[in-house]
C-alpha positions as CSV (number, residue, x, y, z in Angstrom):
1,X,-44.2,73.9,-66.5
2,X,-40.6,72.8,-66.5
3,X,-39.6,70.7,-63.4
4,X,-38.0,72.6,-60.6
5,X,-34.3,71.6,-60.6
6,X,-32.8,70.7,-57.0
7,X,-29.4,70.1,-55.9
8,X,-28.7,69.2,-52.7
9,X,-25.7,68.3,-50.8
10,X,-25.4,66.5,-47.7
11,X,-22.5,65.1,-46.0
12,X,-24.2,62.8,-43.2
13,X,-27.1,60.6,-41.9
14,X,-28.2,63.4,-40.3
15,X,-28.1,65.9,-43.4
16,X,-30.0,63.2,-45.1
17,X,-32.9,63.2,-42.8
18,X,-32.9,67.0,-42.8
19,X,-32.9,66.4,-46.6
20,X,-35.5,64.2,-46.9
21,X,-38.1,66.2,-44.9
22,X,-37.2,69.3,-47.0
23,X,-37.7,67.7,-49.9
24,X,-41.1,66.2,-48.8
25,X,-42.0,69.8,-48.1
26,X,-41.2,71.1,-51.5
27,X,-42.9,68.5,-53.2
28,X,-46.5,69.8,-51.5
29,X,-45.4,73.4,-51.9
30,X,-45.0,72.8,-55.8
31,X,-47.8,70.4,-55.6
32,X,-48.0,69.2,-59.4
33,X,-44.5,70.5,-60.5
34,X,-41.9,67.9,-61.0
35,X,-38.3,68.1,-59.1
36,X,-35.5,66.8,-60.4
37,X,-32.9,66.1,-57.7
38,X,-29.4,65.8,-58.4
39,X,-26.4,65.7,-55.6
40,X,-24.5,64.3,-52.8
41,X,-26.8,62.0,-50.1
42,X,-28.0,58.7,-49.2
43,X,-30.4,56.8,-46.3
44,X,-33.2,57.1,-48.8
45,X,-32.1,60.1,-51.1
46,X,-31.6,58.0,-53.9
47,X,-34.8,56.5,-53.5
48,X,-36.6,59.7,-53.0
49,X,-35.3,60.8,-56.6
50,X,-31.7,62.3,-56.0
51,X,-29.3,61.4,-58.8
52,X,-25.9,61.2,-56.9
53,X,-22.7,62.9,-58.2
54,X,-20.5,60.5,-56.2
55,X,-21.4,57.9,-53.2
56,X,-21.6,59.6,-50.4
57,X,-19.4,57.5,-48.6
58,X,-16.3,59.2,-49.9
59,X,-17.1,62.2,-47.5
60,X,-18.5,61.0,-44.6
61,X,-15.3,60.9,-42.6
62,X,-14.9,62.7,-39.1
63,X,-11.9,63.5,-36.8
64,X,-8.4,65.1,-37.7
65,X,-6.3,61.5,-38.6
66,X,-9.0,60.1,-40.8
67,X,-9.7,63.3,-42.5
68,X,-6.3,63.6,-43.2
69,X,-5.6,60.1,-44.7
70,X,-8.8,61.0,-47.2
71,X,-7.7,64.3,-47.8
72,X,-6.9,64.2,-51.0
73,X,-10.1,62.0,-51.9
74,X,-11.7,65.1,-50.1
75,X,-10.7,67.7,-52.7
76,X,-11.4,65.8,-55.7
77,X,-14.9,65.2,-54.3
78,X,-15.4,69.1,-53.4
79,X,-14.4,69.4,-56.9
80,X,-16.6,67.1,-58.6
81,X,-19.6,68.0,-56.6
82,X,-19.2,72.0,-57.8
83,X,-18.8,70.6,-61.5
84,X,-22.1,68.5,-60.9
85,X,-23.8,71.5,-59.6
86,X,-22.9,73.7,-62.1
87,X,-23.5,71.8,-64.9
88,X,-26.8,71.6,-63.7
89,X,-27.7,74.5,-63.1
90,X,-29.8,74.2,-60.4
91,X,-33.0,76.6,-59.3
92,X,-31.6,76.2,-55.8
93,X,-28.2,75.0,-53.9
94,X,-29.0,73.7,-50.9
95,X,-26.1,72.5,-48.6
96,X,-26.9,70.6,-45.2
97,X,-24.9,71.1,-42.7
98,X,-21.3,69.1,-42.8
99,X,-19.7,73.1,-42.9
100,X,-16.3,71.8,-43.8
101,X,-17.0,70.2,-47.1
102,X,-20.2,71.5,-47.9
103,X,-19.2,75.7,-48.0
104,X,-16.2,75.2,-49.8
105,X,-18.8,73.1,-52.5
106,X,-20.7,76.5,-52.1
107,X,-17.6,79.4,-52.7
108,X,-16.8,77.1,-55.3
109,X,-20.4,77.2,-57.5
110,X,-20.9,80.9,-56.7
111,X,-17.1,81.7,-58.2
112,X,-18.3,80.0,-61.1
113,X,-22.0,80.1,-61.4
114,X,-22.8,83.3,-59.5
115,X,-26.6,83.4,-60.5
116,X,-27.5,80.0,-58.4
117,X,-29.3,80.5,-55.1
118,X,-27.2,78.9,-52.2
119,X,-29.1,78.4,-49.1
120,X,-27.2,76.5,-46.4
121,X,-29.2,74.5,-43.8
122,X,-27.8,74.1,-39.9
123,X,-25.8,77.3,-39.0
124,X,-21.9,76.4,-38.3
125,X,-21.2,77.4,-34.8
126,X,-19.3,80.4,-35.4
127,X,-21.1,82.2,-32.6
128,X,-19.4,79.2,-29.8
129,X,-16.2,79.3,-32.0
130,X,-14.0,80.7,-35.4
131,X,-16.5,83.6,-35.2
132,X,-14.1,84.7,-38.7
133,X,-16.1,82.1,-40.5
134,X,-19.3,84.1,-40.3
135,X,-18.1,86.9,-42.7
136,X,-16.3,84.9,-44.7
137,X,-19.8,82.4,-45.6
138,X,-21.4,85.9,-46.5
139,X,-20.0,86.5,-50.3
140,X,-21.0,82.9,-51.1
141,X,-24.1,81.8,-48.9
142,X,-27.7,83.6,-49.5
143,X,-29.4,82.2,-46.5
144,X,-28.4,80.3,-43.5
145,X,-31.8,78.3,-41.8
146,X,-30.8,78.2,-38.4
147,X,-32.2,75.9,-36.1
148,X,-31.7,77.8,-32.8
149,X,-33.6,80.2,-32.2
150,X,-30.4,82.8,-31.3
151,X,-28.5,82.0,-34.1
152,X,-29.9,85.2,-36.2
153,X,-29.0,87.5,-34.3
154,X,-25.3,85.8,-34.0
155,X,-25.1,85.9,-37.1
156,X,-25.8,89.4,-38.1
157,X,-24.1,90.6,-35.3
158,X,-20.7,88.7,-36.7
159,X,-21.5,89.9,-40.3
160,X,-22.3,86.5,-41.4
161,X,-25.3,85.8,-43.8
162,X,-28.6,86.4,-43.6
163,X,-30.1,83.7,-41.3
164,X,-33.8,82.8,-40.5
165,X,-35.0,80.3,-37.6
166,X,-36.7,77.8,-38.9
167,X,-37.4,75.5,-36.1
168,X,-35.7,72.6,-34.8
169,X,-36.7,69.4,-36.2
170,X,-37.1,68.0,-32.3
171,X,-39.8,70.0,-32.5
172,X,-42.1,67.7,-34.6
173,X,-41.0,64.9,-31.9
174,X,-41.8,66.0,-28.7
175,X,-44.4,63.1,-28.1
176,X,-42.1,60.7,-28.7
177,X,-39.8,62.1,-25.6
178,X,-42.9,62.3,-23.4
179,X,-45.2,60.2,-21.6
180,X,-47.7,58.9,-23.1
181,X,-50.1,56.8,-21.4
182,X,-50.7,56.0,-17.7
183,X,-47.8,53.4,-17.0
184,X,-45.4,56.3,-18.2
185,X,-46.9,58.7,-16.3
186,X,-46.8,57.2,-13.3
187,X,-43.1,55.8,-13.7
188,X,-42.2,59.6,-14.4
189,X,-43.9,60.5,-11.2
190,X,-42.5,57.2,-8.6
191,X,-40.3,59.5,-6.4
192,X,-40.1,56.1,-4.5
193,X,-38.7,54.1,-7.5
194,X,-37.0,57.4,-9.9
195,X,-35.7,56.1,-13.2
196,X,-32.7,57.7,-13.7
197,X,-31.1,58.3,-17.2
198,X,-27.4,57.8,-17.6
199,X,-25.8,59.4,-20.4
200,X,-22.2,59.4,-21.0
201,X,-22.0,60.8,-24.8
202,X,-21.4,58.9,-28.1
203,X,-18.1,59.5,-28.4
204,X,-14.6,56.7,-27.4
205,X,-12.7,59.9,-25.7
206,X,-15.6,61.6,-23.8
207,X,-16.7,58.3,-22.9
208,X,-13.6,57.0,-21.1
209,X,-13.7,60.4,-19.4
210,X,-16.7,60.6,-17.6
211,X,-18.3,57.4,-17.2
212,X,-15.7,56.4,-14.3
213,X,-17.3,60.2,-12.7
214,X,-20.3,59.2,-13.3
215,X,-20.1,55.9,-12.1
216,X,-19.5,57.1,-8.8
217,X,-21.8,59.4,-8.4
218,X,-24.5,57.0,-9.7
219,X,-23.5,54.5,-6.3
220,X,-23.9,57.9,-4.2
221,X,-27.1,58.4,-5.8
222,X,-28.4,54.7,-4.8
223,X,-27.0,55.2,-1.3
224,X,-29.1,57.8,-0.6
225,X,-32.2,57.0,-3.4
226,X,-32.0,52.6,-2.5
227,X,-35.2,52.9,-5.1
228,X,-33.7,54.6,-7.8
229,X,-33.2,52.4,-11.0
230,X,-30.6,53.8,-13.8
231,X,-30.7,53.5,-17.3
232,X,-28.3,54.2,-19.8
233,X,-29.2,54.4,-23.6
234,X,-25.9,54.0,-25.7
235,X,-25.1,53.9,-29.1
236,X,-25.1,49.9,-30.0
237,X,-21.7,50.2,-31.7
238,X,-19.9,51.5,-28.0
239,X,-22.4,48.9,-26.0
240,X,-19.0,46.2,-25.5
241,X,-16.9,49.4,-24.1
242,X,-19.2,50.7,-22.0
243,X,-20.2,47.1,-20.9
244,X,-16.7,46.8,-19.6
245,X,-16.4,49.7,-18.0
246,X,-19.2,50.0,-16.3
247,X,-18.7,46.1,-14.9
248,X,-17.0,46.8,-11.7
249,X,-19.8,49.4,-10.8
250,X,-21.2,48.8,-7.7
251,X,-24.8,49.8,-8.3
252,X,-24.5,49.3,-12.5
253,X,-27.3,50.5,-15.0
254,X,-29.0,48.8,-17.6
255,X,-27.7,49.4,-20.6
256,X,-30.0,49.6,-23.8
257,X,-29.5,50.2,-27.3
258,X,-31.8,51.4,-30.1
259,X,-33.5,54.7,-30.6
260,X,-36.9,53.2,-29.8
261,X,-35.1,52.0,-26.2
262,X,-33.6,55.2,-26.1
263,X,-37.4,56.9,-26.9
264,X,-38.8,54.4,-23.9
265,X,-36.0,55.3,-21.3
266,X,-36.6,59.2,-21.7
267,X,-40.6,58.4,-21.3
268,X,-40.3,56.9,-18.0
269,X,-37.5,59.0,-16.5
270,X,-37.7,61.3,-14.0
271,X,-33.9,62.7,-13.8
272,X,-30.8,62.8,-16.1
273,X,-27.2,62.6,-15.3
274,X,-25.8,63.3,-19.0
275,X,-22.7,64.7,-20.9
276,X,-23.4,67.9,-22.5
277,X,-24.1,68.0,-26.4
278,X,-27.3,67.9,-28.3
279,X,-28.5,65.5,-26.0
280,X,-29.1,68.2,-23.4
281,X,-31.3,69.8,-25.6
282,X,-33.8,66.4,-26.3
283,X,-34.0,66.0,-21.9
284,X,-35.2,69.5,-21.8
285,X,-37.9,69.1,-24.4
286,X,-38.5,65.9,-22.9
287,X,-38.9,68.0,-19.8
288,X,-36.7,65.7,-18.1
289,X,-34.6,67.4,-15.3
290,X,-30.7,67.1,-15.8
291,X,-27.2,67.6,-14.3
292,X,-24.8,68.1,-17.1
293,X,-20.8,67.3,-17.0
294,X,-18.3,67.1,-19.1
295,X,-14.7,65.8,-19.3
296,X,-11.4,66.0,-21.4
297,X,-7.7,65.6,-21.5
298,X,-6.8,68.6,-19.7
299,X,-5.2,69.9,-23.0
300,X,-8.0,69.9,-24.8
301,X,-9.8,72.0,-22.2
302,X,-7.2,74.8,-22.1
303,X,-7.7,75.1,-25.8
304,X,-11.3,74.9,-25.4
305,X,-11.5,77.7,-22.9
306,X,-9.0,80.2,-25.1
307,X,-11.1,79.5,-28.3
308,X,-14.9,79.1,-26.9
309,X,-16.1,82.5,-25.1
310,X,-20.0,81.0,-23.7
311,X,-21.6,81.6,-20.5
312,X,-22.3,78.0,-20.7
313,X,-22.0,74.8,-23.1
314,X,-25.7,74.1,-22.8
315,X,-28.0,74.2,-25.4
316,X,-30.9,74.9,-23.3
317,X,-28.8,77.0,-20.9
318,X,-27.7,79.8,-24.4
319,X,-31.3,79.1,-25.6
320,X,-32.7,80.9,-22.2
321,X,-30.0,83.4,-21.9
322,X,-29.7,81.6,-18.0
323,X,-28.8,78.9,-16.3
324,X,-31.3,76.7,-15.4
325,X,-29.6,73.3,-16.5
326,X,-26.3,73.0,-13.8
327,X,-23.3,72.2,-15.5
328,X,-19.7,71.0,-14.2
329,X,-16.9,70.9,-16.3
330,X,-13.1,69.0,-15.9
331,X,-12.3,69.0,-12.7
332,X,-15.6,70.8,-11.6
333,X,-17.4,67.7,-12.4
334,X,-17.0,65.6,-9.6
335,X,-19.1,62.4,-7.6
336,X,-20.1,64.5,-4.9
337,X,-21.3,67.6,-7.0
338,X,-23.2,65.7,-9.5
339,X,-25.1,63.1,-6.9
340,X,-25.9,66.4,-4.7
341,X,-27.5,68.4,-7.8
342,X,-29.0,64.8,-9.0
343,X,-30.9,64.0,-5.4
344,X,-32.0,67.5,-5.5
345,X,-34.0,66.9,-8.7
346,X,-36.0,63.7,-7.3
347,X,-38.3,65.0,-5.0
348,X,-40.6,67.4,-6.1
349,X,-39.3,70.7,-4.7
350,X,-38.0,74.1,-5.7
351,X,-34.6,73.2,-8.0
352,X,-37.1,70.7,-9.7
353,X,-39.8,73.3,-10.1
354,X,-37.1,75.6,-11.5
355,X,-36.1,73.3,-14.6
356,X,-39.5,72.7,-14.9
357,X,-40.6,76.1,-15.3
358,X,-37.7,76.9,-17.5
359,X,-38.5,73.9,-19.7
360,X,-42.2,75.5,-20.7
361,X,-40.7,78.9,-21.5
362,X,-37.9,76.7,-23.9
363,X,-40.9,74.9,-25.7
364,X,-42.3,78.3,-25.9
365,X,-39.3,80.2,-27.6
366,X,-38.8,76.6,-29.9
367,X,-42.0,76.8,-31.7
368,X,-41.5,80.5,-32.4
369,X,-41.0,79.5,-35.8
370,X,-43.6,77.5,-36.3
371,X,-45.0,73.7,-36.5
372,X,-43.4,72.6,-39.6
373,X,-39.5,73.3,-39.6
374,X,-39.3,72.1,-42.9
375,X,-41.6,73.5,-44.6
376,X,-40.2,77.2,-42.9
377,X,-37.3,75.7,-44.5
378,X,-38.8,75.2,-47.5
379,X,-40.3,79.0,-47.6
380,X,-37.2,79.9,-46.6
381,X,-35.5,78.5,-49.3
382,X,-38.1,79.3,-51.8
383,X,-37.6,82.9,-51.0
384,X,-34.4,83.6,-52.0
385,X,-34.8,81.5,-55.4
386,X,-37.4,84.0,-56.2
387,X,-35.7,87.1,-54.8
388,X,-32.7,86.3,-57.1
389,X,-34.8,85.3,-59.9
390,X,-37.0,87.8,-60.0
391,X,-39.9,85.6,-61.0
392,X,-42.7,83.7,-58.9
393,X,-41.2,79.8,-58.3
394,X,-44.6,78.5,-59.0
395,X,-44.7,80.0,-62.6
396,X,-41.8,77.9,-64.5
């Protein structure tokens, strides 16, 4: 049986995670069948088998000025990483997410090698924004693997791909967002002492917007909560910003770094005051009760609100089809509004019932899919190499 011949491309830390999981998957759905691995990844790619075309390094650029300096770094590397694929004439293409480099890797290998399977893992948000790049994915893209549950039916009602939900990878985490053991549980439950989570993004700009808003609202909180304790979990390269800015604060939070500090902070917290983004997401399946906000400069907002047509920018809120996480935005998100919602969520009581509620019936539409998001992936994947093929993937 000849080995099964992999290429992958991934852009990112994140891809690579997504990557390696996958990959792990395959290897117990082909069971005895060698993989060879060839592509664009790192964080333990290389390790796991995966013959790079080029250091991944060259790509993993983000924002408009730095993309542009690299630009022409960019192409060559799209370029190279479509000859490497062809040449090796792969089972399966599977990009991971990074849409901007890795779908023009993908129109590029189906111009030229139109037999290879091209699956494309973490649908683009053409549904929030650029809904024209949902049609234009579908000549060179077999499969998207979504991994929100709505995303499907986006999809097909933009005339993109074919997309299957495969699950979130949160989903294999949840016990690491929850309490779990006594001391945990009973910090959760201190409405006398509430461990409040402070989180103003990951990103310089949002950062500098909303952490002088939320440092006033976190002093109104205290006011009226003298027990409360805040937290905020930030990204260890941002810690000396947000040290600064937050030292004036009169009430300041302690500020931790480290995902396993991030890990402990959302299993003793009862309440979030965050920035919304993915994060939103992880406090609802952590079934922590939030109050999301976000600021910008006001020009990006206008653009924003021409370009993105969403009843809201949470991920739990589009998930549900409702509101259930409350959300300010610009100039919406103010002290008083966000120390009012947050107070409300303390006690135990009827808004924090509501979240509550709406949290199980999340967790419920999440695991829809299944336990194992990559190994849906994988069957996913595997699917479209045999449709294409014609043959069973197992038999050579």
């Amino acid at each position: 049986m000849r080995p099964f011949r992999l290429a992958m491309i991934a852009g990112e830390a994140s891809g690579d995670a997504l990557a390696l999981r996958f990959l792990a998957a395959l290897r117990q759905r082909l069971g005895a069948r060698e993989i060879e691995l060839r592509g664009v990844g790192d964080h333990g790619l290389p390790e796991a088998g995966l013959k790079p075309f080029f250091p991944q390094a060259d790509i993993a650029v983000m924002g408009f000025a730095p993309v542009i300096a690299r630009l022409p770094l960019l192409l060559r590397r799209m370029e190279d990483a479509a000859r490497g694929v062809v040449a090796f004439r792969p089972d399966l293409l599977l990009t991971i997410d990074s849409p901007d480099f890795c779908l023009r890797v993908a129109r590029k290998v189906r111009a030229r090698a139109p037999e290879i399977p091209i699956v494309h893992w973490v649908c683009p948000s053409v549904w929030a924004w650029r809904s024209g790049r949902a049609p234009a994915m579908a000549p060179h893209i077999d499969r998207i693997l979504a991994l929100l549950p709505f995303e499907p039916a986006a999809l097909a009602r933009l005339r993109g791909p074919e997309t299957v939900y495969v699950g979130h990878p949160l989903m294999e985490r949840l016990a690491e967002f929850r309490p779990g053991n006594a001391i945990e549980r009973t910090s959760r439950d201190d409405q006398a002492r509430p461990l409040v989570l402070v989180l103003p993004g990951s990103r310089r700009a949002e950062i500098r917007h909303i952490l002088p808003v939320f440092g006033e609202a976190v002093a109104r909180i205290a006011a009226s909560a003298p027990g409360a304790r805040f937290v905020l979990p930030a990204v260890a390269r941002l810690q000396p910003m947000i040290a600064e800015m937050i030292a004036g604060w009169p009430v300041a939070p302690e500020i931790v770094t480290g995902e396993a500090a991030k890990l402990a902070a959302f299993r003793n917290a009862r309440a979030a005051l965050a920035t919304s983004g993915t994060v939103t997401l992880e406090l609802a399946l952590a079934e922590i009760p939030t109050v999301a906000a976000y600021r910008a400069a006001a020009w990006e907002i206008a653009i924003a609100r021409r370009l993105v047509k969403l009843p809201s920018v949470i991920l739990p809120n589009l998930i549900l089809g409702r509101n259930i996480v409350p959300e300010f935005i610009q100039d919406e998100a103010t002290p008083d509004a966000l120390s009012r919602h947050l107070l409300a969520l303390l006690p135990e009581g009827a808004e924090r019932q509501a979240q509550s509620d709406g949290f199980a019936e999340l967790e419920a539409i999440m695991r829809s899919a299944g336990p194992s998001p990559a190994a849906n992936a994988v069957e996913a994947a595997l699917a479209v190499v045999q449709a294409r093929s014609g043959k069973a993937v197992l038999a050579g």
